[in-house]
C-alpha positions, 0 to 999 in steps of 0.5 A: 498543497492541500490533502485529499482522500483517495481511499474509504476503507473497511477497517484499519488494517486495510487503510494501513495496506493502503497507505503503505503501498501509496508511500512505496511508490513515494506517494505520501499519505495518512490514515484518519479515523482508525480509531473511529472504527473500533467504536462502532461495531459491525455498523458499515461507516466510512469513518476510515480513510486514506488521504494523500498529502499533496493533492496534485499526485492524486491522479496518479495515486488514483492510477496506481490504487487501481491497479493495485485493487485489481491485482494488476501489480501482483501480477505483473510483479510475478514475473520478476522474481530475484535472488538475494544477494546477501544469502542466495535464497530465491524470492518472488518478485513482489518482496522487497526484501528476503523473506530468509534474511531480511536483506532489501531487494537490489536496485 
């Protein structure tokens, strides 16, 4: 099982974006070079990547990357909004938890 860069980034910020929307989806990944960035200025390096841990889920981090950067998702998950069920507060479909009171979306 080896690690492969899916994803350069523009800065910190957006790698950790990243990141983070590949492990919601159970995809494990890490963010290399951060800490080069902030070394540089204004220079447009591609020193800060995203890499998957195991690069037999590749293709479908790729897929899921994707649809994310184009807004598929968001788009998609407008159309599922949920009430808490912790305080009654409504919320749109691409939280994961309240907004109001902290309490995780139902399964």
């Amino acid at each position: 099982m080896r690690m492969k860069q899916i994803h350069v980034a523009k800065h910190a910020p957006e790698a950790h974006l990243v990141k983070g929307f590949l492990e919601s989806n159970g995809i494990a990944a890490v963010v290399r070079g951060e800490f080069l960035t902030s070394g540089w200025g204004e220079l447009p390096l591609d020193v800060c990547g995203v890499w998957i841990e195991d690069e037999r889920q590749y293709d479908r981090a790729q897929a899921l990357l994707v649809a994310f950067l184009n807004g598929d998702i968001a788009r998609e998950m407008r159309s599922r909004n949920w009430r808490c069920p912790q305080c009654g507060e409504q919320q749109e479909g691409q939280f994961t938890a309240c907004w109001k009171c902290g309490a995780p979306r139902p399964a």
